[in-house]
NUZA-438707 format. One line per 8 residues: number of its first residue (from 1); their letters; for each residue x, y, z of N, C-alpha, C. Coordinates in pm, whole numbers. Layout:
BEGIN
NUM> A> X/Y/Z/X/Y/Z/X/Y/Z  ... $
% end
This chain:
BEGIN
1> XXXXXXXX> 84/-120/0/0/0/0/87/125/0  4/218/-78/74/374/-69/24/424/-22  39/555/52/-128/656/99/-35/813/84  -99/867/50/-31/990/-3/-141/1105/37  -69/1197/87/-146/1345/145/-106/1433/112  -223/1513/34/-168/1636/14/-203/1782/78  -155/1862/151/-229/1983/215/-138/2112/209  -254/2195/146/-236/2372/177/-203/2427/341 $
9> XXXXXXXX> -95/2422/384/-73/2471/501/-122/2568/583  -106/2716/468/-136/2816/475/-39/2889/579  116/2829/572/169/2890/669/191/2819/730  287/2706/734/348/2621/808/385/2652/1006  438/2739/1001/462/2809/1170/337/2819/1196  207/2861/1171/110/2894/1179/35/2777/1237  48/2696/1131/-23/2572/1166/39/2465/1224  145/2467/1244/243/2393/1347/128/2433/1489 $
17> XXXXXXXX> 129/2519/1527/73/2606/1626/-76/2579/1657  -154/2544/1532/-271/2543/1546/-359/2336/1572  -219/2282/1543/-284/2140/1515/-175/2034/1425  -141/2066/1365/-68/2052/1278/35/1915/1323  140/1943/1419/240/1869/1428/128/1774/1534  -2/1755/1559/-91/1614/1640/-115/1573/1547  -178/1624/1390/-220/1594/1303/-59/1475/1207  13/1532/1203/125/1466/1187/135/1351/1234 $
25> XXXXXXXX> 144/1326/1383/165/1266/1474/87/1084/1477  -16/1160/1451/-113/1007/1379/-171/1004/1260  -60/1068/1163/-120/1036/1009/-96/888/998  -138/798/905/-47/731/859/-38/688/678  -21/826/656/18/866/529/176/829/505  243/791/411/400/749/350/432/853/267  359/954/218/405/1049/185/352/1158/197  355/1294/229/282/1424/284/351/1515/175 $
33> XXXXXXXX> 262/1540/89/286/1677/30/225/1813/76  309/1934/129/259/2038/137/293/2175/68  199/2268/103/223/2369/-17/200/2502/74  204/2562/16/210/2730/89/280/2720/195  404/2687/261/487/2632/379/567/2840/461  555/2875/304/619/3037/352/692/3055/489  760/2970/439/895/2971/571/1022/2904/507  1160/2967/612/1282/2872/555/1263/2776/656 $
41> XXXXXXXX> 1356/2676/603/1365/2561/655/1383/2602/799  1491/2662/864/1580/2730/965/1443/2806/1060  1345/2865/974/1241/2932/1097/1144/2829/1096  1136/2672/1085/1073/2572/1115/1078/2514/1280  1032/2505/1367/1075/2420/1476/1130/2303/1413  1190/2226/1505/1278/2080/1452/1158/2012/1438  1073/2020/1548/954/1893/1508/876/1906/1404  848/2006/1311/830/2043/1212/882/2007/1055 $
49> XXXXXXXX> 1039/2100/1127/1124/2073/963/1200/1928/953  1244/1873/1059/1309/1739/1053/1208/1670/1150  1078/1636/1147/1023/1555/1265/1122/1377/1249  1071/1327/1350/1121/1186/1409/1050/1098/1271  1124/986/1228/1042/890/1130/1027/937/978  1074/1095/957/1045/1131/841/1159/1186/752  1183/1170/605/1279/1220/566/1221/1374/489  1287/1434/526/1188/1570/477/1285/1666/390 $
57> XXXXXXXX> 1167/1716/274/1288/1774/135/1180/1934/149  1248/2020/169/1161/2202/187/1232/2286/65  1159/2338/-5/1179/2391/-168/1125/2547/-122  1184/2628/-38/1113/2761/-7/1142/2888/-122  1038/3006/-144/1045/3072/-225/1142/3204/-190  1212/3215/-311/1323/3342/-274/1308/3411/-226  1109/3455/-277/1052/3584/-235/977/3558/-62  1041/3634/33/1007/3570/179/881/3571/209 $
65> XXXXXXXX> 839/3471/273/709/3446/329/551/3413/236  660/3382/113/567/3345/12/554/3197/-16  443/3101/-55/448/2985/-120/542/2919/-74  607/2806/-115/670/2751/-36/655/2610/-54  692/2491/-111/612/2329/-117/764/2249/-18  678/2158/27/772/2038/86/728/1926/51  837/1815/114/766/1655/103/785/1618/196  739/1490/269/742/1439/357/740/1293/337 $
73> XXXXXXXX> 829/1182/393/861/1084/335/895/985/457  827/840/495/871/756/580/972/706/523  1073/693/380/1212/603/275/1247/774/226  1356/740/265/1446/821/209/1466/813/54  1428/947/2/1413/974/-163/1556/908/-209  1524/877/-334/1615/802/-448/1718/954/-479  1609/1017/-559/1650/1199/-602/1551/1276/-564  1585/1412/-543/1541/1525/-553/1543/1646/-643 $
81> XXXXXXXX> 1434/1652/-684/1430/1780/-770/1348/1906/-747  1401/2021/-745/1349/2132/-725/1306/2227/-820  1191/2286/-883/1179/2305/-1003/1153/2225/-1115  1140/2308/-1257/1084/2234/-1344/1115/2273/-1486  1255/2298/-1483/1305/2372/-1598/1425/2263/-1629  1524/2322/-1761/1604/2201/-1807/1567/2054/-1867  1483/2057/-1890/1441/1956/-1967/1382/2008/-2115  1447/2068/-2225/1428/2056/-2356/1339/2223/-2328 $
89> XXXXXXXX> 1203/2226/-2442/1130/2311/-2410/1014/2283/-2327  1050/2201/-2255/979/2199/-2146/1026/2266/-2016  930/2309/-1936/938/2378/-1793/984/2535/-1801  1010/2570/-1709/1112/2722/-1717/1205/2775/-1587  1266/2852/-1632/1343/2860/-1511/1279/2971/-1415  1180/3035/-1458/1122/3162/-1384/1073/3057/-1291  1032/3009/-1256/977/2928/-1092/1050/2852/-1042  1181/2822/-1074/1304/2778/-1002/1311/2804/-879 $
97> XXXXXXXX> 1280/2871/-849/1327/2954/-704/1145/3015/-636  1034/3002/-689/914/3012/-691/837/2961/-570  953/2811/-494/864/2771/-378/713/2702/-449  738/2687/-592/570/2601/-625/608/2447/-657  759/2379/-702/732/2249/-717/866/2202/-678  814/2081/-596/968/1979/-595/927/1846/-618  979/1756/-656/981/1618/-654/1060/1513/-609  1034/1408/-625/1103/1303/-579/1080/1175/-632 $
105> XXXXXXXX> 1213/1083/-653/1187/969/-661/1217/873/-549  1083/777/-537/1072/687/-438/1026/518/-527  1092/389/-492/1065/319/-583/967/302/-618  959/288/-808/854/279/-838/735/405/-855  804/528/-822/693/593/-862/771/740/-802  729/877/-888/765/992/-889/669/1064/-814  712/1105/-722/573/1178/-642/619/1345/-645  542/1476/-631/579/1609/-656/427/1650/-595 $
113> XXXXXXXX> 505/1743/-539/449/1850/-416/427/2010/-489  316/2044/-566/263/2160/-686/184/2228/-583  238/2410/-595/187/2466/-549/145/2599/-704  37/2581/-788/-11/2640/-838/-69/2799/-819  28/2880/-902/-29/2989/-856/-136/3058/-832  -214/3120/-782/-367/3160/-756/-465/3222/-847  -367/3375/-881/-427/3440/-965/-527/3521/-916  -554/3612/-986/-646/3716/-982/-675/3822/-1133 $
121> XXXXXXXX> -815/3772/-1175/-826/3845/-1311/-787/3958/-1316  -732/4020/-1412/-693/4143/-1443/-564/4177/-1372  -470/4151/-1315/-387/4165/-1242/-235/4099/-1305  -102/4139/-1263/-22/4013/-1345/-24/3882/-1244  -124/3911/-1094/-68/3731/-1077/-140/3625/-1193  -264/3671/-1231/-296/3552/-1326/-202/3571/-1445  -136/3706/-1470/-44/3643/-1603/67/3545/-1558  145/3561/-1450/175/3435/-1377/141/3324/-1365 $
129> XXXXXXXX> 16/3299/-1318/-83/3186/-1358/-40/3155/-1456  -54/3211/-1626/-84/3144/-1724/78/3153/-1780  155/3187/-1711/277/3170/-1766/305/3064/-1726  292/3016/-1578/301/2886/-1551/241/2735/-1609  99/2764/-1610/71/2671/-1647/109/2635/-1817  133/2742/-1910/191/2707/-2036/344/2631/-2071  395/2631/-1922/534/2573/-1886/499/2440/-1858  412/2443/-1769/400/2362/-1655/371/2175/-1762 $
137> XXXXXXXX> 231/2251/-1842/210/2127/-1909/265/2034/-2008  362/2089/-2020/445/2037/-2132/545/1939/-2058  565/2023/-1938/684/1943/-1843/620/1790/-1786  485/1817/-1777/402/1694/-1693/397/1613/-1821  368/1640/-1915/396/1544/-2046/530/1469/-2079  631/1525/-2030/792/1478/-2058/825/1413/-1950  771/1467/-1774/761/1375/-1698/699/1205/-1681  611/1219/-1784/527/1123/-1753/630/1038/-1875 $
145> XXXXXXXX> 643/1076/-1985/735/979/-2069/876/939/-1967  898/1017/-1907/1104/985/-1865/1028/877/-1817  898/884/-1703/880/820/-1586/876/658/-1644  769/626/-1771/736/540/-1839/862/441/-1854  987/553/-1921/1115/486/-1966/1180/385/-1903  1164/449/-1766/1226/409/-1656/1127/283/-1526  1001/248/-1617/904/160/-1566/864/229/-1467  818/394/-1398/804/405/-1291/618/494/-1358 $
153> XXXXXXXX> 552/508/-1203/487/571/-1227/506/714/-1186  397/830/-1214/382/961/-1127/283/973/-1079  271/1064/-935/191/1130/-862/235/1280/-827  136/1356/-874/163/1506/-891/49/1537/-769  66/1580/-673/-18/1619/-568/-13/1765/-521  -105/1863/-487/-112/1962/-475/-216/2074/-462  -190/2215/-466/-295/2273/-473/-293/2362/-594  -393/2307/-679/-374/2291/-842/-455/2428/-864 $
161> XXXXXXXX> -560/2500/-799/-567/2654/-776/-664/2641/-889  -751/2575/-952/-860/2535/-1052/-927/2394/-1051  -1076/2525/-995/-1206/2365/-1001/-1247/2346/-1155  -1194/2214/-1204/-1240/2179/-1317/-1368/2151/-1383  -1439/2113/-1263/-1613/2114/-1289/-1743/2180/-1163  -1811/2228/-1239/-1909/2262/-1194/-1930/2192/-1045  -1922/2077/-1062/-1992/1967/-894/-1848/2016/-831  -1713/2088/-824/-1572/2118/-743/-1576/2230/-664 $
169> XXXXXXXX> -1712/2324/-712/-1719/2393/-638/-1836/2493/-592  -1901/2488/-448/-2038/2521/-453/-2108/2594/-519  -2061/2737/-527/-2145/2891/-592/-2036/2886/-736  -2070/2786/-801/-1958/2777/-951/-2040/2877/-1076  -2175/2937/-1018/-2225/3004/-1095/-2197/3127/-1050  -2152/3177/-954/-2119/3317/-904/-1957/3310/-920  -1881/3228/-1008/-1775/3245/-1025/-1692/3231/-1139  -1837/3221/-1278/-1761/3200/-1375/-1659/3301/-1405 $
177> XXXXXXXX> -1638/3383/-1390/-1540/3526/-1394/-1443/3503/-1305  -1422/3427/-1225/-1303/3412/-1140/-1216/3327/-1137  -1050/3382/-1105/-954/3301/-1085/-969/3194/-1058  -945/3077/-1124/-987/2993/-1018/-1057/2875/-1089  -1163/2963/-1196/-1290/2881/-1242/-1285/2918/-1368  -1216/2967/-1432/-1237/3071/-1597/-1225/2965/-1681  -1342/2942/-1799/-1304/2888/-1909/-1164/2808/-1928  -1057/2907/-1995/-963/2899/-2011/-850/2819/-1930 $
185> XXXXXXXX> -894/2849/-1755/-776/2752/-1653/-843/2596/-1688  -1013/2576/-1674/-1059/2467/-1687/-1034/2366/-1821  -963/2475/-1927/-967/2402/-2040/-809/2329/-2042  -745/2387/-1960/-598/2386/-1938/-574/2238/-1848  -677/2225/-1755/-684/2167/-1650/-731/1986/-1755  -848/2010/-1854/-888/1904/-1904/-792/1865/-2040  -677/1976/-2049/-558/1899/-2149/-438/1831/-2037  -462/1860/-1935/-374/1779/-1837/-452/1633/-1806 $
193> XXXXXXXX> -561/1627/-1827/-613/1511/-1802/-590/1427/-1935  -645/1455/-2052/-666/1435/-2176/-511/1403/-2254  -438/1522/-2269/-339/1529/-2335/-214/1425/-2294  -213/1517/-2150/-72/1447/-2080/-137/1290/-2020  -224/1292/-1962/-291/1120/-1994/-301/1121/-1824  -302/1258/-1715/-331/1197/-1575/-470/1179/-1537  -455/1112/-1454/-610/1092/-1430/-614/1159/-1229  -730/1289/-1211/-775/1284/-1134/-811/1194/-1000 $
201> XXXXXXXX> -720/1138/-945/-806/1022/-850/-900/1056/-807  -906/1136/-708/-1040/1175/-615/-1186/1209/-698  -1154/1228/-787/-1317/1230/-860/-1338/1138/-992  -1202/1055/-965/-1211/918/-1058/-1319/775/-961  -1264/810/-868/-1271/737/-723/-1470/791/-710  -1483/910/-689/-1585/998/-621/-1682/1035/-782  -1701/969/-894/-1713/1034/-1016/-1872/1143/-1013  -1966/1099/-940/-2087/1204/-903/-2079/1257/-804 $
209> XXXXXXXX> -1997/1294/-711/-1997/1388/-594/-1989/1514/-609  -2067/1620/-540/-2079/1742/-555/-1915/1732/-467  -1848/1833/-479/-1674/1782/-426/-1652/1690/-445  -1556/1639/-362/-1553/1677/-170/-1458/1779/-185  -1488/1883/-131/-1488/2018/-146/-1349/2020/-28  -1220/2096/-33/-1099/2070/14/-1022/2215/99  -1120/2298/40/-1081/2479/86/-1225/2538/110  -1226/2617/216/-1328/2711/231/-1272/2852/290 $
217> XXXXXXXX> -1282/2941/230/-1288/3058/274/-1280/3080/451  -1214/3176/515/-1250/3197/648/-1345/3279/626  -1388/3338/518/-1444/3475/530/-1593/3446/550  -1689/3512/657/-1808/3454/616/-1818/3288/695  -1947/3211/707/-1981/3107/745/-1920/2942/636  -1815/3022/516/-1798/2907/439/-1763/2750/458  -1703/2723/534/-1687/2631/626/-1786/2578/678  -1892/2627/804/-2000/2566/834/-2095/2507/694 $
225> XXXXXXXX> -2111/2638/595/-2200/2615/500/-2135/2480/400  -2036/2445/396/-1963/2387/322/-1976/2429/188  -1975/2584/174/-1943/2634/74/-1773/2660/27  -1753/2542/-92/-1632/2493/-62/-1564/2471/-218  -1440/2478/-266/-1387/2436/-376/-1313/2334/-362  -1293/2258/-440/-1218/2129/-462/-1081/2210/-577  -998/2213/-463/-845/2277/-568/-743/2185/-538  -781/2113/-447/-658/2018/-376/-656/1908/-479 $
233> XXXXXXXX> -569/1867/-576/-572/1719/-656/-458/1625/-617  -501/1519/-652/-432/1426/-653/-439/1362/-817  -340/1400/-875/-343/1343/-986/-221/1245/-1033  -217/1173/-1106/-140/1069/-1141/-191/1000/-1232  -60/871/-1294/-32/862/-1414/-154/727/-1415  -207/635/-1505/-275/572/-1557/-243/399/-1431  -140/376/-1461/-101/251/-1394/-129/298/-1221  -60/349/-1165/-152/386/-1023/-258/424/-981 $
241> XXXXXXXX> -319/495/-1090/-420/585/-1088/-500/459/-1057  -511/314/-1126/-583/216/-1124/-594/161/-986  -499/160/-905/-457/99/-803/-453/211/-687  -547/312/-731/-642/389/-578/-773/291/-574  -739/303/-441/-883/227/-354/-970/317/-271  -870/422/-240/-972/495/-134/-978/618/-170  -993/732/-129/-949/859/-164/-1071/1010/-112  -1025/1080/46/-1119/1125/160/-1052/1308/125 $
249> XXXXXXXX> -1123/1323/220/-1090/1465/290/-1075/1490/413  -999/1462/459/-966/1557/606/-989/1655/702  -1157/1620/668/-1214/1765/664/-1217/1772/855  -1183/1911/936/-1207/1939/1081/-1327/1909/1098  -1350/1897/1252/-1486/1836/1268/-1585/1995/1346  -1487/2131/1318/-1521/2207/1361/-1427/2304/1283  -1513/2447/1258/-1470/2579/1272/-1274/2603/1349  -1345/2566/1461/-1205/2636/1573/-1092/2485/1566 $
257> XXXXXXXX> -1133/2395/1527/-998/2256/1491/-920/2275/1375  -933/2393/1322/-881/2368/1148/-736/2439/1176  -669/2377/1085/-530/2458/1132/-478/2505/999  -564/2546/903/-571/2574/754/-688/2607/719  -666/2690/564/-807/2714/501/-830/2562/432  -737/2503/403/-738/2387/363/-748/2268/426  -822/2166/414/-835/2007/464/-737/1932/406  -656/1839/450/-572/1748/365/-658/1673/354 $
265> XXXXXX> -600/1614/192/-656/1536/99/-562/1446/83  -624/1269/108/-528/1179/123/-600/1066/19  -529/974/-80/-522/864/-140/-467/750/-79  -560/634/-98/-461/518/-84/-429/452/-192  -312/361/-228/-311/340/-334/-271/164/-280  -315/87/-373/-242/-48/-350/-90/-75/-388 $
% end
């Protein structure tokens, strides 16, 4: 068995503080991907950045207190990679240093910790956005061939920052205009499925579920209401993708337990 987690921190120190390192404590996830970590390694507590049992790889962004992805690992990684550039015309070097992707090989399968940028219409973070993702997909296409070469599979886990369908996210009609939900990210989102050949687990697994919805707003009752988006994916390559069995949300059982805007989102895999 595999079981793989992925969660929006929202601030690693933060949520160390709020739940976080109990939540750790009795996962029993083999691999933890997290994202928005906006910390160096060095302003981590130890039980945090090196906890007991875990081999841990932190990819922080140049720009301070921004984004930020890690991994978290019971086997010590094969390799590590940071970024997503150097490979042909695939990837770029502008997010090298971005704090949005690292990876790893563990036998048998490539796992990567994607922290997708957010965006905001009219603004340059969505030209960011779409600079990325015009990088991004080409690289998940060349990934998925090296991976093939080499008999392994991938798992790209993260917070992918676009609900691809209507049932991902509650008020999806009060948001066709938004970051997040636009035509264009969704069409981007269904050539990553389509093109590059990953398959969605959690709503491969879940295929009529309104969600399971993975972020809610603090703002407002969103949370109670479970007015909620599904941005958290777990996606991966065809041969594992087969060999999910389970695939939940982590959702708090309260308002004041959450130690994120985000729920981790965990797969099992055989």
């Amino acid at each position: 068995m595999l079981t793989v987690t992925t969660a929006n921190v929202n601030g690693l120190r933060a949520a160390a503080k709020k739940g976080f390192v109990e939540w750790l404590a009795r996962t029993e996830a083999d691999v933890i991907c997290l994202q928005e970590v906006r910390a160096e390694p060095e302003q981590l507590p130890e039980e945090v950045r090196e906890p007991a049992g875990w081999h841990t790889v932190h990819a922080p962004a140049a720009a301070k207190g921004r984004a930020g992805v890690s991994l978290y690992t019971r086997r010590a990684p094969e390799r590590v990679q940071i970024g997503f550039s150097g490979f042909g015309d695939a990837g770029s070097e502008e997010f090298d240093a971005s704090g949005r992707y690292v990876e790893i090989d563990l036998p048998g399968v490539t796992v990567a910790s994607l922290y997708l940028p957010s965006g905001e219409v009219g603004t340059e973070k969505q030209d960011e956005k779409e600079r990325f993702m015009a990088a991004f997909l080409p690289y998940l296409k060349g990934l998925k061939e090296r991976a093939a070469e080499g008999g392994r599979e991938v798992v790209v886990c993260g917070d992918w920052n676009i609900a691809h369908r209507e049932a991902d996210l509650k008020n999806w009609k009060a948001n066709k205009k938004s970051s997040g939900f636009l035509p264009e990210e969704r069409e981007w989102l269904t050539r990553v499925f389509d093109e590059a050949e990953y398959v969605d687990v959690v709503r491969a697994l879940h295929p009529d579920e309104e969600g399971p919805y993975s972020w809610w707003s603090y703002r407002g009752r969103a949370f109670d209401n479970d007015t909620g988006w599904r941005i958290d994916l777990v996606c991966a390559t065809s041969g594992i993708a087969k060999r999910a069995v389970k695939a939940y949300v982590e959702r708090a059982a309260s308002h004041a337990e959450r130690w994120s805007d985000h729920a981790p989102v965990t797969v099992v895999f055989e």
